[in-house]
TISE-191228 format. One record per residue: x, y, z of N, C-alpha, C, O in turn; residue in three letters. Coordinates in pm, whole numbers, padded with zeros to 5 digits, always signed. Atoms other than C-alpha are relative to their C-alpha. Example, Ala and Ser with C-alpha at 12.3 -4.5 7.8 and 13.67 -1.06 7.14 Angstrom:
+00089-00119+00000+01230-00450+00780+00090+00120+00000+00194+00118+00066ala -00082-00119-00006+01367-00106+00714-00077+00109+00073-00026+00220+00090ser 
REM end
This chain:
-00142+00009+00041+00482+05131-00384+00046-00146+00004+00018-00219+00100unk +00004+00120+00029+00594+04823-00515+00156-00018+00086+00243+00069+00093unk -00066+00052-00102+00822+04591-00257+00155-00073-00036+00259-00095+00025unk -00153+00072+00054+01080+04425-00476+00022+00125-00112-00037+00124-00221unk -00043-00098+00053+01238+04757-00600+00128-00050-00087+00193-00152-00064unk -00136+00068+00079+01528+04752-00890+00132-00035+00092+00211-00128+00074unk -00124-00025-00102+01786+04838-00596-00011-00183+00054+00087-00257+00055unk +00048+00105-00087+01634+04521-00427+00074-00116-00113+00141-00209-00070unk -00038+00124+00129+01732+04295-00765+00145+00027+00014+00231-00041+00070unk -00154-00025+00045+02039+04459-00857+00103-00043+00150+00214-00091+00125unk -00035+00029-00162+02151+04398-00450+00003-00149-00063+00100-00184-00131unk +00007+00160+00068+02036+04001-00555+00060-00032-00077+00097-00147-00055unk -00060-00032+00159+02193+04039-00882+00190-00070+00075+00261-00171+00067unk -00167-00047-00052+02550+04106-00710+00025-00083+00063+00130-00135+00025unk +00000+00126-00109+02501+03813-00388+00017-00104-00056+00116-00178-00057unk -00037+00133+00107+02409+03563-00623+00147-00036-00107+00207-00142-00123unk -00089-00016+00100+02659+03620-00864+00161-00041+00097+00243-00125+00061unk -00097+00045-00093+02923+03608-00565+00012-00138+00048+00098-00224+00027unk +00026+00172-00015+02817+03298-00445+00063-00083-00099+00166-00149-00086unk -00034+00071+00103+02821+03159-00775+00129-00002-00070+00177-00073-00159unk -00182-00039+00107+03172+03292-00887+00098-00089+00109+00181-00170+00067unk -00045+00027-00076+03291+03207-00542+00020-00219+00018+00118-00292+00035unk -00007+00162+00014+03193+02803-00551+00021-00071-00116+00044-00191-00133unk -00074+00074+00143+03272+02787-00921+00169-00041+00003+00228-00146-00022unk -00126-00002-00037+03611+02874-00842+00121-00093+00121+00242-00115+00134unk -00064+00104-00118+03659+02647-00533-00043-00117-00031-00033-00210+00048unk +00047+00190+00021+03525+02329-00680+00109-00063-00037+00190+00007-00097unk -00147+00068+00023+03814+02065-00721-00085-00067-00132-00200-00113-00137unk +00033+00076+00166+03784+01935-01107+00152-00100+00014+00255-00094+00081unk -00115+00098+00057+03994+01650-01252+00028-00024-00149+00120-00090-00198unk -00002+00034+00138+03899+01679-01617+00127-00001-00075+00189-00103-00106unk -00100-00056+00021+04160+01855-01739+00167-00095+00027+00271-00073-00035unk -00083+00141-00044+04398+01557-01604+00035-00102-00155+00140-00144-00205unk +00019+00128+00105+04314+01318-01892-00081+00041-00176-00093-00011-00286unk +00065-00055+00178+04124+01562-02159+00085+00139+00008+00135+00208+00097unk -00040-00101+00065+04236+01803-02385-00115+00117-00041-00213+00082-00107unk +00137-00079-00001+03999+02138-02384+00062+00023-00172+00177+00036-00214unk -00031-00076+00118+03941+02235-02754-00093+00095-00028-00212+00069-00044unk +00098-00088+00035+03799+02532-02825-00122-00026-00128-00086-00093-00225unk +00143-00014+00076+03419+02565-03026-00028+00097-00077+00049+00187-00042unk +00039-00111+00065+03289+02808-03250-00109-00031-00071-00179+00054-00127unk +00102+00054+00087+03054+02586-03412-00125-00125+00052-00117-00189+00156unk +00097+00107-00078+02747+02345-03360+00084-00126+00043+00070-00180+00153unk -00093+00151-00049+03014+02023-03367+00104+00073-00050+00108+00189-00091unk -00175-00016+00009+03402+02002-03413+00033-00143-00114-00011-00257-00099unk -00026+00129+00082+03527+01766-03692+00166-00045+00011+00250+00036-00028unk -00113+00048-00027+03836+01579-03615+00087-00118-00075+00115-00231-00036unk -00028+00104+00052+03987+01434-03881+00140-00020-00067+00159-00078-00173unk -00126+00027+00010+04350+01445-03877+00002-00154+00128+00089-00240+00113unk -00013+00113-00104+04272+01166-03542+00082-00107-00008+00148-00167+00076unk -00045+00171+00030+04379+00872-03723+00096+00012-00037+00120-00095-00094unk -00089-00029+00079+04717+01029-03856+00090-00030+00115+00066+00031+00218unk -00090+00012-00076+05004+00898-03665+00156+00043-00019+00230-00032-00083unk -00102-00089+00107+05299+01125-03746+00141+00038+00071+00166+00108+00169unk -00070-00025+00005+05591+01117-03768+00141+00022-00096+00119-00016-00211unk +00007-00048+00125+05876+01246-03967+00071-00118-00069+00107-00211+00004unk -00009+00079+00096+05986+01041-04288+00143+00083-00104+00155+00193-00159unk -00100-00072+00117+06322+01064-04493-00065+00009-00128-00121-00087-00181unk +00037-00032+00111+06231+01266-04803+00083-00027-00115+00169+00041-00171unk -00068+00025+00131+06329+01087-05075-00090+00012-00106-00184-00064-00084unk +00103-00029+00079+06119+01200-05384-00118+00103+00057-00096+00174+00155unk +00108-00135-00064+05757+01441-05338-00004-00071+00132+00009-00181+00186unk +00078+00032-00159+05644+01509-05019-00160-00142-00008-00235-00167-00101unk +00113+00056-00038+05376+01267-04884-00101+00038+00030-00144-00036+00118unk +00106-00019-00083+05057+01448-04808-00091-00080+00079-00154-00174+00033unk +00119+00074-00022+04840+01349-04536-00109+00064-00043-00126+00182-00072unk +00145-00057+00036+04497+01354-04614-00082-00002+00142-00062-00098+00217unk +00057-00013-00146+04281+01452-04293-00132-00011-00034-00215+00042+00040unk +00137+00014+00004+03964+01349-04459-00001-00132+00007-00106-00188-00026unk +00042+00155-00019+04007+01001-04400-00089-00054+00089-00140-00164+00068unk +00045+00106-00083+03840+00926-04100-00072+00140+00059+00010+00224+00096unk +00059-00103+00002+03595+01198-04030-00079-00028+00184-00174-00106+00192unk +00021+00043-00086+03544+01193-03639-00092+00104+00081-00022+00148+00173unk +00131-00121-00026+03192+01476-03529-00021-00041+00152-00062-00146+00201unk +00050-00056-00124+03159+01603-03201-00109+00105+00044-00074+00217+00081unk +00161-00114-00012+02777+01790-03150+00047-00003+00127+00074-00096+00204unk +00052-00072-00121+02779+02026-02892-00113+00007+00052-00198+00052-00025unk +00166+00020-00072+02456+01980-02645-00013+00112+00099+00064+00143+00190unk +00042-00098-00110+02300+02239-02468-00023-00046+00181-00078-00149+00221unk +00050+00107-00173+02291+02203-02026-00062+00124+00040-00068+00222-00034unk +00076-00087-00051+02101+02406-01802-00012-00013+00159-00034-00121+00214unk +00054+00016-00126+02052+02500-01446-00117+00109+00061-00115+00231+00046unk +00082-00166-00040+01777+02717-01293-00045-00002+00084-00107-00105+00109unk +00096+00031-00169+01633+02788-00946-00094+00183-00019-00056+00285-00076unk +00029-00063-00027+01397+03007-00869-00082+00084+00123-00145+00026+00211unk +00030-00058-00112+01297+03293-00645-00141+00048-00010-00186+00112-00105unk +00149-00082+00022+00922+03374-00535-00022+00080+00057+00003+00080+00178unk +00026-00125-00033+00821+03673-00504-00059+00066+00109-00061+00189+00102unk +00054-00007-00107+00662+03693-00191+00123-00012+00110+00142+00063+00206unk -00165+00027-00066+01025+03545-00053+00054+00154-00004+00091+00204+00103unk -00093-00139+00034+01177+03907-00199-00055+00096+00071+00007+00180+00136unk +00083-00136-00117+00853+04124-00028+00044-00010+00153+00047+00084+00231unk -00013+00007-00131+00952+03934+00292+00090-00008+00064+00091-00019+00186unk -00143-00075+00036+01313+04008+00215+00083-00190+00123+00175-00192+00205unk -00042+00122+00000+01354+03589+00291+00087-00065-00117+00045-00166-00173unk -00116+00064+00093+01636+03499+00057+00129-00090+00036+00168-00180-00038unk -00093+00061-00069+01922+03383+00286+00040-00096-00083+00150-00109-00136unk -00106+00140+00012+01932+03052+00179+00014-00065-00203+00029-00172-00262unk +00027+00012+00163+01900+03145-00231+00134-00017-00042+00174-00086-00136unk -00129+00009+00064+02276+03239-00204+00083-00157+00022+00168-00190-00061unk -00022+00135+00026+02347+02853-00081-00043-00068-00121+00031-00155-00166unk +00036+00051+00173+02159+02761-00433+00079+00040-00053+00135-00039-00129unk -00069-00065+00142+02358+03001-00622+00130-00054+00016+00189-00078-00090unk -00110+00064-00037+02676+02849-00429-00014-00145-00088+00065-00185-00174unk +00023+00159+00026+02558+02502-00513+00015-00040-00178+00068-00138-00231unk +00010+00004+00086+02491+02582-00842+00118+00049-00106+00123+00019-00225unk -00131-00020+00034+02833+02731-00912+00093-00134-00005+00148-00159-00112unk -00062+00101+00000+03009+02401-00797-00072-00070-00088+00013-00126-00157unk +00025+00066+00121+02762+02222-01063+00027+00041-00132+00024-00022-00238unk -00080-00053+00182+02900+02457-01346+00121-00061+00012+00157-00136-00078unk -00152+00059+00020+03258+02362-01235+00005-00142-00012+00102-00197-00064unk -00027+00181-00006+03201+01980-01199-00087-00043-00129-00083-00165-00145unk +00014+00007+00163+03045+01977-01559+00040-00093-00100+00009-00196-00160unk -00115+00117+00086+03317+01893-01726+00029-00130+00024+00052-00215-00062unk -00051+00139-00011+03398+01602-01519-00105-00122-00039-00092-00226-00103unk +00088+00114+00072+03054+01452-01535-00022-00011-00135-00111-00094-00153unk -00010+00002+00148+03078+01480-01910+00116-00097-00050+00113-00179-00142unk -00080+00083+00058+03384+01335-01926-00039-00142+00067-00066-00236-00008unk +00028+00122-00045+03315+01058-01709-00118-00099-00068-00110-00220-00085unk +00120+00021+00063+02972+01023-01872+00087-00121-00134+00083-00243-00151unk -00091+00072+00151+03237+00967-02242+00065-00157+00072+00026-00266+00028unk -00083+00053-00064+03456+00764-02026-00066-00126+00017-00021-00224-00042unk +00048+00138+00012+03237+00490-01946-00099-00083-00107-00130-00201-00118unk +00073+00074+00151+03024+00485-02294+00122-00019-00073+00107-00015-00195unk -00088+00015+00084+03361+00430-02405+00034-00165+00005+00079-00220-00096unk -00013+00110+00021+03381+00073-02289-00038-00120-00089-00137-00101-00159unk +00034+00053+00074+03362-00204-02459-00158-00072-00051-00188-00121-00160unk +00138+00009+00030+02976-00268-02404-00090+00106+00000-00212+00087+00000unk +00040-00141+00049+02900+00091-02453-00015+00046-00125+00003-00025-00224unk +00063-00057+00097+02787+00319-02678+00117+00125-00091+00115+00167-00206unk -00069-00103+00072+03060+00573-02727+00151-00057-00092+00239-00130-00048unk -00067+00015+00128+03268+00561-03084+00088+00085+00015+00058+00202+00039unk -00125-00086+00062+03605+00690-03143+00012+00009-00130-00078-00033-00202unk +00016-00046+00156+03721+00803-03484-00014-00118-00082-00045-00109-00201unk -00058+00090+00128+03793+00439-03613-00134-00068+00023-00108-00183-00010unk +00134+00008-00008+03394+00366-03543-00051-00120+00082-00147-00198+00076unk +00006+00184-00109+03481+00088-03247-00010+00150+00114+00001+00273+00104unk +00011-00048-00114+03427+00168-02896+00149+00080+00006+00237+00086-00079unk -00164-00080-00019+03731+00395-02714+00067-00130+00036+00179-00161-00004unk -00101+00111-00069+03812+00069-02518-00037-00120-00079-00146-00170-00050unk +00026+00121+00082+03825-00232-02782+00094-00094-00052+00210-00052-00057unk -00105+00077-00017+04003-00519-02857+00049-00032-00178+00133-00113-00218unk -00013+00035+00104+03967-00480-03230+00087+00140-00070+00094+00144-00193unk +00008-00112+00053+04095-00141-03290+00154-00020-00123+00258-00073-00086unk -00091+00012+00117+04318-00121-03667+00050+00100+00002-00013+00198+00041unk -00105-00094+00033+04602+00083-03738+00119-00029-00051+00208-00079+00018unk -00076+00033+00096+04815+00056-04040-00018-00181-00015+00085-00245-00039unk +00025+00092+00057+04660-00280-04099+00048-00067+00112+00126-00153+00075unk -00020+00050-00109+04713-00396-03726-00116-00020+00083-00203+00066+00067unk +00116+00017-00091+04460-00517-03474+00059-00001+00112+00145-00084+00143unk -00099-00013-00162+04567-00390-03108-00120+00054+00091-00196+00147+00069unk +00102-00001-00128+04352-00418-02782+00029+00108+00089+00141+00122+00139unk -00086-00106-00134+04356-00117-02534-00097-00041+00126-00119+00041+00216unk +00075+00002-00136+04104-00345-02272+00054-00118+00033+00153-00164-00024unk -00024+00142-00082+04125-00660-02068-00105+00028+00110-00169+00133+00120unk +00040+00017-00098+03970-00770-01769+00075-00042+00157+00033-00099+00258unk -00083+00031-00168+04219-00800-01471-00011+00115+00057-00004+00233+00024unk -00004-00074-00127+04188-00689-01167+00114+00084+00032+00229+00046+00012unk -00105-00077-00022+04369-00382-01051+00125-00098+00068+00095-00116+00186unk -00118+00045-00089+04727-00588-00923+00109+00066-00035+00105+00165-00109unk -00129-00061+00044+05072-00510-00952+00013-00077-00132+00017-00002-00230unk +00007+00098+00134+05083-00781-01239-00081+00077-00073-00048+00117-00185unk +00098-00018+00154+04790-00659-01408+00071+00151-00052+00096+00170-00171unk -00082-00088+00035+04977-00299-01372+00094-00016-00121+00061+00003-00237unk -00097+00031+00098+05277-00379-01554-00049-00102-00159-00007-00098-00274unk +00046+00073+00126+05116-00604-01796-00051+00104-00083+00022+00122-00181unk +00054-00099+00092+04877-00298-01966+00134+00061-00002+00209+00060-00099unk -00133-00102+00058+05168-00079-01909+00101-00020-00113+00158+00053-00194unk -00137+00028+00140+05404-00288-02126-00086-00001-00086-00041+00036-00194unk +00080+00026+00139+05072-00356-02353-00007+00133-00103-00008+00142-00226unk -00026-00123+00079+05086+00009-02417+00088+00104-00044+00070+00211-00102unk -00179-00020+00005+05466+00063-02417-00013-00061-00165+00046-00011-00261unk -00032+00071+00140+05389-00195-02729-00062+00048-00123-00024+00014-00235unk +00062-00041+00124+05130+00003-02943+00112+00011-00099+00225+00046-00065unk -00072-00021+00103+05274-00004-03300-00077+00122-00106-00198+00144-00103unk +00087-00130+00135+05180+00299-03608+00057-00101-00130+00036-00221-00140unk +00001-00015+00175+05293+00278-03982+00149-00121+00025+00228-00098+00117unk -00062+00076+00056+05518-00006-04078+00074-00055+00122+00183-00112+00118unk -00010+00086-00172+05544-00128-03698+00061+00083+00052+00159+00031+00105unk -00111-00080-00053+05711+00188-03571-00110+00002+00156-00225-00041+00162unk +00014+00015-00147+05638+00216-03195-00085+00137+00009-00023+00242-00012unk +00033-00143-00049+05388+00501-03109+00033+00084+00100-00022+00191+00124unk -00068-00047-00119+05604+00570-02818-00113+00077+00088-00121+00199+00103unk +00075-00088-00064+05300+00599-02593+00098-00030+00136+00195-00104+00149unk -00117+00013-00162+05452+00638-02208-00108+00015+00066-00147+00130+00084unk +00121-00049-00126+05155+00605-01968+00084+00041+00108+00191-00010+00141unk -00039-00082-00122+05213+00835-01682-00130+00014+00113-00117+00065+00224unk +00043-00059-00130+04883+00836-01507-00114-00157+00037-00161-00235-00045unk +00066+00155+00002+04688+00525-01326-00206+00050+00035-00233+00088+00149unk +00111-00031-00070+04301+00602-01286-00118-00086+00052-00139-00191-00009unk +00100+00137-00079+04035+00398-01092-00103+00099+00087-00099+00221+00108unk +00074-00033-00074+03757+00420-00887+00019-00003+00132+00103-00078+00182unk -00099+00021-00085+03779+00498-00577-00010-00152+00135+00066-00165+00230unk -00076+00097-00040+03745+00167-00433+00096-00112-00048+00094-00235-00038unk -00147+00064+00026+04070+00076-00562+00115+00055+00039+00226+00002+00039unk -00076-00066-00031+04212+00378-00436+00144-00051+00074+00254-00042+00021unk -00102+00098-00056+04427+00163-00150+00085-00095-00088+00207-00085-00091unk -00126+00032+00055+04568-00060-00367+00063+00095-00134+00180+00086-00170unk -00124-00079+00077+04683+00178-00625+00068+00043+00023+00152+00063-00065unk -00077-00085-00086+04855+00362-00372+00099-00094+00054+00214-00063+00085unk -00073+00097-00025+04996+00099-00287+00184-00049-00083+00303-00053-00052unk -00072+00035+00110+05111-00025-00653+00111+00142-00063+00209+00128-00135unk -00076-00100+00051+05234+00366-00704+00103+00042+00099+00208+00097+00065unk -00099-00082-00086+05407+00462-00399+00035-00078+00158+00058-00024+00266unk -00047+00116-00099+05485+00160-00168+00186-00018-00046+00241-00017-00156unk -00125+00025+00043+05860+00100-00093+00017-00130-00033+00105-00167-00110unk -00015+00141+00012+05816-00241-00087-00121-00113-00033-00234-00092+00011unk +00135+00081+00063+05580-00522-00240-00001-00123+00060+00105-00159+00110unk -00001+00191-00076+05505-00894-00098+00069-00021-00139+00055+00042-00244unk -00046+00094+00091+05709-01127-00294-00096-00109-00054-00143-00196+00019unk +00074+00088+00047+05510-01314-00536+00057-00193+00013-00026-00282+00026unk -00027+00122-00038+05684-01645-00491+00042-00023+00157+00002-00133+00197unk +00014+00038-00139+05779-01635-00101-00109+00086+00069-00095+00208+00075unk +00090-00104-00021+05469-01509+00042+00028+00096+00183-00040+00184+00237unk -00058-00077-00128+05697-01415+00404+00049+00125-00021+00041+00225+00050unk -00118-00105+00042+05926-01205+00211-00054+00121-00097-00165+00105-00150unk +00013-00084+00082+05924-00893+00009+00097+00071-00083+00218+00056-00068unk -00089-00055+00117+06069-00705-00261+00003+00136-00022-00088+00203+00026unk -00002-00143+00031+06169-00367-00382-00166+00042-00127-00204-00014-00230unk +00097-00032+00081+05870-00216-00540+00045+00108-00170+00052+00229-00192unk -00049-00075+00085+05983-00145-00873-00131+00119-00077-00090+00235-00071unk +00132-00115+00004+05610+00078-01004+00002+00098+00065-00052+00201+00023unk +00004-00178-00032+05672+00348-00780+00050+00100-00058+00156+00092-00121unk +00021-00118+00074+05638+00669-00901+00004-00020-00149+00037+00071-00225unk +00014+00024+00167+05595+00514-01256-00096+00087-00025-00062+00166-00112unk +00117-00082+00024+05247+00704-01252-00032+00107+00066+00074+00154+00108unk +00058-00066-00084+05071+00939-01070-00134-00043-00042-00179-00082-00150unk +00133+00073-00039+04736+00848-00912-00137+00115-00015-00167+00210+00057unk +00128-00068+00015+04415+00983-01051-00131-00087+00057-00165-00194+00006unk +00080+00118-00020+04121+00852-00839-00140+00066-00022-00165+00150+00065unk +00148-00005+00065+03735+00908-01019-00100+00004+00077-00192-00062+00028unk +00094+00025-00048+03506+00947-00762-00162-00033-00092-00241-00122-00059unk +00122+00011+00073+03209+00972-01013+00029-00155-00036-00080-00212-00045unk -00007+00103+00045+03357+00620-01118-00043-00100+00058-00052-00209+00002unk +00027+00084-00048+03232+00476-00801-00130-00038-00025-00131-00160-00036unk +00118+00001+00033+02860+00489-00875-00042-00147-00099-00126-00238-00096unk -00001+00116+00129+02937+00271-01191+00027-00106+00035-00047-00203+00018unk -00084+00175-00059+03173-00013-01033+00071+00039+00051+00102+00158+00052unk -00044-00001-00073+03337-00063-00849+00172-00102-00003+00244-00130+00092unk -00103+00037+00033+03627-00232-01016+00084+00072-00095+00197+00036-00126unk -00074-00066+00129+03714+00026-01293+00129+00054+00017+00155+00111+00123unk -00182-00065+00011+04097+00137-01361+00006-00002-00105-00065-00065-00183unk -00081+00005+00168+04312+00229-01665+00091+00078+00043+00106+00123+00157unk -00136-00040+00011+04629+00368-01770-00087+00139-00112-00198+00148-00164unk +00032-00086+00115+04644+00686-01992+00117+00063-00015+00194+00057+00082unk -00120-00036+00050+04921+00855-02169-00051+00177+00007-00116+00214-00091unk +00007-00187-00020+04873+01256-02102+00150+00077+00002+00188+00166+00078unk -00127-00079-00017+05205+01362-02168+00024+00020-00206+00128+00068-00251unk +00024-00066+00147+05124+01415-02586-00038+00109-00006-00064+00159+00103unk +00044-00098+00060+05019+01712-02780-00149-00003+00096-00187+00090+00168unk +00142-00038+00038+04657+01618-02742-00048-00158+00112-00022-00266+00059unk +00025+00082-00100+04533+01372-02419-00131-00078-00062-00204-00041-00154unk +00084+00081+00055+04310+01085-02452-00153+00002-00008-00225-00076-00070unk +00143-00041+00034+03972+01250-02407+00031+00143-00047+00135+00208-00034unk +00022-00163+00030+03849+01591-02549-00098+00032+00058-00208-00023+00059unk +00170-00073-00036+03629+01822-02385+00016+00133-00085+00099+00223-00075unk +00010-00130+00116+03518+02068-02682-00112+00076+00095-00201+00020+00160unk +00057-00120-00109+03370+02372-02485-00040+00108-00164+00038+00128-00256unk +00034-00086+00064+03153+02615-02701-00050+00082+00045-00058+00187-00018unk +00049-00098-00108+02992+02783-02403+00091-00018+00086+00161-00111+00045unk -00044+00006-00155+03165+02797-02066-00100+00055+00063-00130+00168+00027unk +00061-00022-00065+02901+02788-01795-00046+00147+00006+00051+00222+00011unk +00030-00132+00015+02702+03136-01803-00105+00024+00111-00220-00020+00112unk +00160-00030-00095+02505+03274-01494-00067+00123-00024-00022+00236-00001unk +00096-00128+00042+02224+03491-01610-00129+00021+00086-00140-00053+00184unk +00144-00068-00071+01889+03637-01468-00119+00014-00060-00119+00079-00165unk +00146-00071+00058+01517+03674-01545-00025+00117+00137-00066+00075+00245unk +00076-00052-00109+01440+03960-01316-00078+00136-00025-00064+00237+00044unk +00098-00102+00054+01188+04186-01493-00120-00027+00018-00173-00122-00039unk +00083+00068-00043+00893+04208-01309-00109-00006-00087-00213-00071-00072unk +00137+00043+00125+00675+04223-01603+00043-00095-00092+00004-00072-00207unk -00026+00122+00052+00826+03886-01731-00109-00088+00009-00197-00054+00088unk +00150+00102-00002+00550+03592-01782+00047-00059+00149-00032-00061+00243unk +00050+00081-00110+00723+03393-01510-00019+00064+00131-00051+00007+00235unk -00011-00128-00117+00732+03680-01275-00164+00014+00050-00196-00001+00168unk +00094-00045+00027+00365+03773-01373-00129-00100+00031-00238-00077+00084unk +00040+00080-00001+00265+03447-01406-00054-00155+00115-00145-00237+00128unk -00022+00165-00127+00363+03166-01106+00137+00147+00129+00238+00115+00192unk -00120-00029-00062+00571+03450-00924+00174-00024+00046+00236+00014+00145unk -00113+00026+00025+00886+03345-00986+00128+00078-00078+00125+00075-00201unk -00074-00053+00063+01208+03548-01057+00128-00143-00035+00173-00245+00017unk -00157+00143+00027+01498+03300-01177+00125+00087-00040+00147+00200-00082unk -00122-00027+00011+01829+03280-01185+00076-00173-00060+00048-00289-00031unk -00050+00141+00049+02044+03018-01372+00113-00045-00030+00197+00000+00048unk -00151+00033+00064+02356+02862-01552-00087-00040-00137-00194-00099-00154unk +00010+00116+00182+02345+02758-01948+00125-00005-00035+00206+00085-00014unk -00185+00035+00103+02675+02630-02132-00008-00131-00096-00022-00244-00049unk -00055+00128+00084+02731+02393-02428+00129-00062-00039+00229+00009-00056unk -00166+00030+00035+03030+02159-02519-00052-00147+00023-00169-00173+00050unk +00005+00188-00001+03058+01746-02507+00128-00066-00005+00217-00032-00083unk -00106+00026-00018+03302+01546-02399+00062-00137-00131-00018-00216-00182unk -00052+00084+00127+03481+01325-02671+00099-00085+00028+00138-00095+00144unk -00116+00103-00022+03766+01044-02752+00115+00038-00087+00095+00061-00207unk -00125-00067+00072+04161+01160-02846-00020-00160-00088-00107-00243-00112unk -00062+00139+00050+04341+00885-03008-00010-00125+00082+00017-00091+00197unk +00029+00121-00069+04279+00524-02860+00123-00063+00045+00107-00140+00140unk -00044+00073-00066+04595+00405-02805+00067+00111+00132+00164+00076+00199unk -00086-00040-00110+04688+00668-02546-00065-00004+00144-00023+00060+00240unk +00048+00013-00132+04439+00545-02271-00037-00179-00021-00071-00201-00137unk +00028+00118-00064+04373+00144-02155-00109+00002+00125-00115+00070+00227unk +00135+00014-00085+04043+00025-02001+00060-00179+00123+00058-00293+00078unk +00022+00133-00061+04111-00261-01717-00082-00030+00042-00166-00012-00046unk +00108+00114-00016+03839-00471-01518-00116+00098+00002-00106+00184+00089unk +00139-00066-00073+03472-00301-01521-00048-00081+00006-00161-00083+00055unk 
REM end
């Protein structure tokens, strides 16, 4: 009589699955902060209203159509994968205990997904990176055109209160169609987290050193201008990175297009090859989606 009975799986089946629902659900994400989820249905997503900056126009004579094939901006969905597996000798000797810590573990890597995806976009978005927004420049560039304008959303200063207010007004200044103001409003400051201290500082300090008496101090006018998003994945990279981003539009300055949402499934048929084969039952995650770039002027890159 064979030792790993269906009861014995379907029991496994149910643990795992708990685990995994249980640490998906308790993982702290930040994506969602700074991207916009768009739903999938297809291998990529084509985005080509991006470059349309809209707003409305007294109608004097025909309407104006936009055209949304101007600037044709493809997002491929990529397949991810997780899989651990159980050997079969583990299940006869009814040693599993520490499978449901995998399946835990492996739940918090479905939920934190998204972020390393976005973060992944996030820093091929700089200016010596690889990742392209719709207008076929980096996300963070100093050349980017709009309505026959050239406007920078990077620099290199150091997180300060100065360098604060400086991007902020730089992106208070974006202009659209015949110099009208894109009325972006950054609302959120993000960095790595060793910058955390002084952003906290620059966001929610009552008071600032005075830049010309260095005894004295001043009312901190930046507080609560933002709220503080801090990137742990950002520390890995540098340890100087910050920006501004505007998340209070329709449509936030990254996209994460989702065509799967994380899926935990099972091989556990014991006449499967890998069962049969290397004793191994598995258990896993698969999900596709890729993280992408909104519009450029509603996020600013400062020092990496």
């Amino acid at each position: 009589m064979p030792l790993v009975t269906p009861a014995v799986i379907s029991a496994l089946n149910t643990s795992f699955s708990l685990s995994y629902q249980g640490a998906y659900s308790k993982a702290p994400v930040f994506w969602d902060q700074i991207a916009t989820e768009i739903p999938s249905n297809t291998t990529s997503g084509t985005y080509g209203w991006m470059q349309q900056v809209n707003s409305l126009r007294q109608w004097a004579g025909p309407r104006v159509i936009r055209d949304l094939a101007g600037s044709a901006y493809n997002l491929v969905n990529l397949p991810f994968e997780l899989t651990f597996g159980v050997d079969k000798h583990d299940l006869d000797d009814q040693q599993t205990g520490i499978y449901n810590l995998r399946a835990q573990e492996f739940g918090n890597a479905a939920a934190k997904w998204p972020d390393e995806q976005v973060v992944a976009a996030l820093w091929a978005g700089r200016p010596a990176g690889a990742g392209l927004c719709f207008d076929g420049l980096t996300m963070f560039n100093a050349n980017h055109m709009l309505s026959g304008v050239a406007q920078s959303n990077t620099n290199t200063l150091a997180l300060s209160p100065a360098a604060y207010e400086t991007v902020r007004a730089a992106m208070r200044g974006f202009v659209g169609e015949s110099g009208r103001s894109l009325g972006v409003r950054p609302n959120v400051l993000w960095c790595c987290p060793q910058l955390e201290s002084t952003a906290k500082r620059i966001l929610e300090a009552d008071f600032m050193a005075d830049a010309v008496v260095a005894t004295a101090s001043t009312i901190n006018v930046n507080k609560g201008t933002a709220k503080l998003l801090v990137i742990d994945e950002l520390g890995a990279l540098s340890t100087t990175t910050w920006g501004l981003a505007d998340t209070t539009k329709p449509i936030k300055p990254m996209i994460w297009q989702l065509r799967q949402a994380p899926l935990f499934t099972q091989m556990t048929d014991p006449n499967a090859e890998s069962v049969m084969m290397t004793r191994q039952y598995t258990w896993g995650v698969e999900a596709r989606g890729a993280a992408g770039y909104g519009p450029w002027w509603l996020a600013y890159l400062g020092n990496v």
